[in-house]
C-alpha positions in Angstrom: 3.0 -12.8 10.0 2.4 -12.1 6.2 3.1 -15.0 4.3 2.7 -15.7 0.0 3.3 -19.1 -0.4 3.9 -20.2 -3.9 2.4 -17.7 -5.5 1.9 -17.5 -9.6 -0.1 -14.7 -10.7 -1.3 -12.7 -13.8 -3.5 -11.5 -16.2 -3.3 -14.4 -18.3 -3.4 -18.1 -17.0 -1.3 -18.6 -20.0 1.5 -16.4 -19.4 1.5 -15.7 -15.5 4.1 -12.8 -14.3 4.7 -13.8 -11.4 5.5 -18.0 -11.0 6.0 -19.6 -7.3 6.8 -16.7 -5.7 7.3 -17.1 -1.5 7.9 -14.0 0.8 7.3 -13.5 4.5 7.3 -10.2 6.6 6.8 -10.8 10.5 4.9 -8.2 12.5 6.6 -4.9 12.5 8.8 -5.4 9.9 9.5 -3.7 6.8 10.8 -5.7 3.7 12.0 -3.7 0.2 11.1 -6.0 -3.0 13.8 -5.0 -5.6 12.9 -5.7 -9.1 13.4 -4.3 -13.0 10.2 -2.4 -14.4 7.8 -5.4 -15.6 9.1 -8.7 -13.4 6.3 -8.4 -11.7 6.4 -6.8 -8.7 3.0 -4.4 -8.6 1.4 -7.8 -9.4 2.8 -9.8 -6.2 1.9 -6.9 -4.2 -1.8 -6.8 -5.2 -2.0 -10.2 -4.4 -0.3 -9.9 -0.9 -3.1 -6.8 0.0 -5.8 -9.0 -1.4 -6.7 -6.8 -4.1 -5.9 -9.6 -7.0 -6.9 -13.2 -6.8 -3.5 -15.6 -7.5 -3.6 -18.5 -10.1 -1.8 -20.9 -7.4 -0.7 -20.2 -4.0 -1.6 -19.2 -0.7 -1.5 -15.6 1.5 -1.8 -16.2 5.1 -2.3 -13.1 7.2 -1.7 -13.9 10.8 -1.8 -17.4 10.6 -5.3 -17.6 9.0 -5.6 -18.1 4.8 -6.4 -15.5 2.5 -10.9 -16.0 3.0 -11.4 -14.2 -0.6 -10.1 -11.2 -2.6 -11.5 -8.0 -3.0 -14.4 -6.9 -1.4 -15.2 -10.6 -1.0 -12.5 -10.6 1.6 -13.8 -11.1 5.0 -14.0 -7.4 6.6 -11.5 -8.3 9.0 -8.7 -9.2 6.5 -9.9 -6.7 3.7 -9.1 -3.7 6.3 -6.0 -5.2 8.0 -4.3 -3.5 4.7 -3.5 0.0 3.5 -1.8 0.3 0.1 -0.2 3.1 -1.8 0.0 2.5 -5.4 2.5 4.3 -7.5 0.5 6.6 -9.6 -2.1 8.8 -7.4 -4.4 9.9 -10.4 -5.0 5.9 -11.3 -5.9 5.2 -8.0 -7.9 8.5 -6.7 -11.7 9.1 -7.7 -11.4 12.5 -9.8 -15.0 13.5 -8.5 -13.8 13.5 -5.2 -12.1 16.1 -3.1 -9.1 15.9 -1.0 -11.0 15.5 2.2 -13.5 12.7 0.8 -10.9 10.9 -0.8 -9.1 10.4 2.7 -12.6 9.7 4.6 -13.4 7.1 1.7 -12.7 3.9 3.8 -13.8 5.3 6.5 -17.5 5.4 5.3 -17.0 2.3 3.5 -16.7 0.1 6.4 -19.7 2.5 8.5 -17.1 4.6 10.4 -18.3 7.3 9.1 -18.5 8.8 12.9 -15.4 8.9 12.5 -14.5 11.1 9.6 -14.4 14.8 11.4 -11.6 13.5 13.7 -9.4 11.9 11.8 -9.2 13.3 8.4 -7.5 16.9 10.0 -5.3 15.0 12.0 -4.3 12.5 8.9 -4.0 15.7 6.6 -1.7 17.5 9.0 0.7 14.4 9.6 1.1 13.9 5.5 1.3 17.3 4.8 -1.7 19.3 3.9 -2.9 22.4 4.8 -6.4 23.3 5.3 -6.8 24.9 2.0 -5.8 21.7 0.3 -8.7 19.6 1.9 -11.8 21.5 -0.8 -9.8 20.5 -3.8 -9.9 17.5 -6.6 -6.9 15.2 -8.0 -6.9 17.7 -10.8 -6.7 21.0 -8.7 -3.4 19.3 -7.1 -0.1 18.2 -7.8 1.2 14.8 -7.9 3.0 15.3 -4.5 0.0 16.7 -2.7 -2.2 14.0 -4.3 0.1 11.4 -3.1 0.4 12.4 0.3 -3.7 12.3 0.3 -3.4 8.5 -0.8 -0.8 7.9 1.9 -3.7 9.4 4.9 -6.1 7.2 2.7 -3.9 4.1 3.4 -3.8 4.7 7.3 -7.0 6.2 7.6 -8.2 2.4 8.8 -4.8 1.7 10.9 -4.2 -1.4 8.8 -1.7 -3.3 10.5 0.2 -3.9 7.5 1.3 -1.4 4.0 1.8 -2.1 1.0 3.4 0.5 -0.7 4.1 -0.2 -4.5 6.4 2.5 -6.3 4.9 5.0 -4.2 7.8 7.7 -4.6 8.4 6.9 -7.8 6.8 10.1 -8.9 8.1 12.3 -6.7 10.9 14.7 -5.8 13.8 13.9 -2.9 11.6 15.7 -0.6 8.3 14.6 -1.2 10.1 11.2 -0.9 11.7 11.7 2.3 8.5 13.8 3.9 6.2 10.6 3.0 8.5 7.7 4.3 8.7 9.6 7.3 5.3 9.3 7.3 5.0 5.6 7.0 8.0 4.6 9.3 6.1 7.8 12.6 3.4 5.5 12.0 4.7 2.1 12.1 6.9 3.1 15.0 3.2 3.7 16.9 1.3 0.6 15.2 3.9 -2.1 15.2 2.8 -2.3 11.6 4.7 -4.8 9.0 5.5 -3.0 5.5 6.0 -4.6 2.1 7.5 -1.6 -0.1 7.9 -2.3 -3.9 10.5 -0.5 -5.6 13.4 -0.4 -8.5 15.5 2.1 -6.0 18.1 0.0 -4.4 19.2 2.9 -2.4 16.3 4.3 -0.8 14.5 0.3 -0.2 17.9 -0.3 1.3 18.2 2.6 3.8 14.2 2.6 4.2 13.6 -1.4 5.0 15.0 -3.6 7.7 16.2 -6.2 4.5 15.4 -6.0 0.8 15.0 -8.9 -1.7 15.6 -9.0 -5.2 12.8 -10.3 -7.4 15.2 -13.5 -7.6 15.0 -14.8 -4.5 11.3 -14.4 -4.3 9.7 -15.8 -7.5 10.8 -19.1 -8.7 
């Protein structure tokens, strides 16, 4: 279980965006978290992958508290996540090409054993051909640079995604190629998704419930 127990969170102690927010997602389930541009969404959701520390609150990740944020999260609980942000070229390093960018956590964590398996296999399940895997962010388009985020995500076989906006740049195709993606994998893992989004629609077909931003932050 993924819990956010009364969770307030922001940028400024001040003024936090998000203020008591609760949300659960058990094992193998997929939640959709509807909410207008600004409520405070991509904020909850980098506090649920343990990627923002919270003013208040608690995340519990399988029963056990939240141990630190960041890379001062215990290993265990750092890698249990894979997250897809909305906008590929904030979130991929522009020195690196296609194929690095996707072996990234890999040799973060010293898997980088690894790396030779599982980046073709990764690249051919989101998408990309061969002749993709030399290039940079800027040699690529949005959709192919996405789809390289989405193998970085899984790379680890987190046993839970995050997924904030991420077709929010993309065509109906692109779309429907990467949430294939996510739900082939989750069908194999048993992993739980939290998918951010202001696309009623898609969050409602894609997700086993969706909540608006309502009936999550106080």
């Amino acid at each position: 279980m993924l819990e956010l127990r009364a969770i307030t969170a922001g940028y400024d102690r001040r003024a936090p965006v998000v203020r008591s927010a609760d949300l659960s997602i058990a094992p193998g389930e997929s939640v959709g978290l509807l909410g207008p541009s600004g409520c405070g969404k991509s904020t909850l959701a980098r506090v649920a992958a343990l990627l923002h520390r919270p003013d208040a609150g608690q995340v519990v990740i399988d029963g056990t508290a939240a141990g630190g944020w960041r890379h001062r999260a215990p290993r265990e609980q750092r890698t249990a996540f894979g997250v897809v942000f909305q906008q590929p070229r904030l979130s991929a390093d522009p020195r690196l090409a296609l194929r690095d960018l996707i072996a990234e956590p890999l040799r973060a964590v010293g898997r980088a054993a690894e790396v030779a398996a599982a980046v073709p296999e990764l690249a051919a399940r989101v998408g990309l051909g061969k002749d993709l895997m030399g290039r940079r962010p800027h040699e690529v388009s949005d959709g192919q640079l996405q789809r390289a985020c989405l193998a970085r995500a899984l790379v680890l076989r987190p046993r839970w995604l995050i997924c904030d906006e991420m077709t929010a740049m993309l065509d109906a195709s692109t779309t429907a190629a990467l949430v294939h993606v996510v739900e082939e994998y989750r069908g194999e893992s048993g992993a739980g998704l939290l998918a951010v989004g202001h696309d009623r629609v898609l969050l409602e077909r894609w997700c086993d419930r969706a909540v608006g931003w309502g009936e999550v932050a106080g």
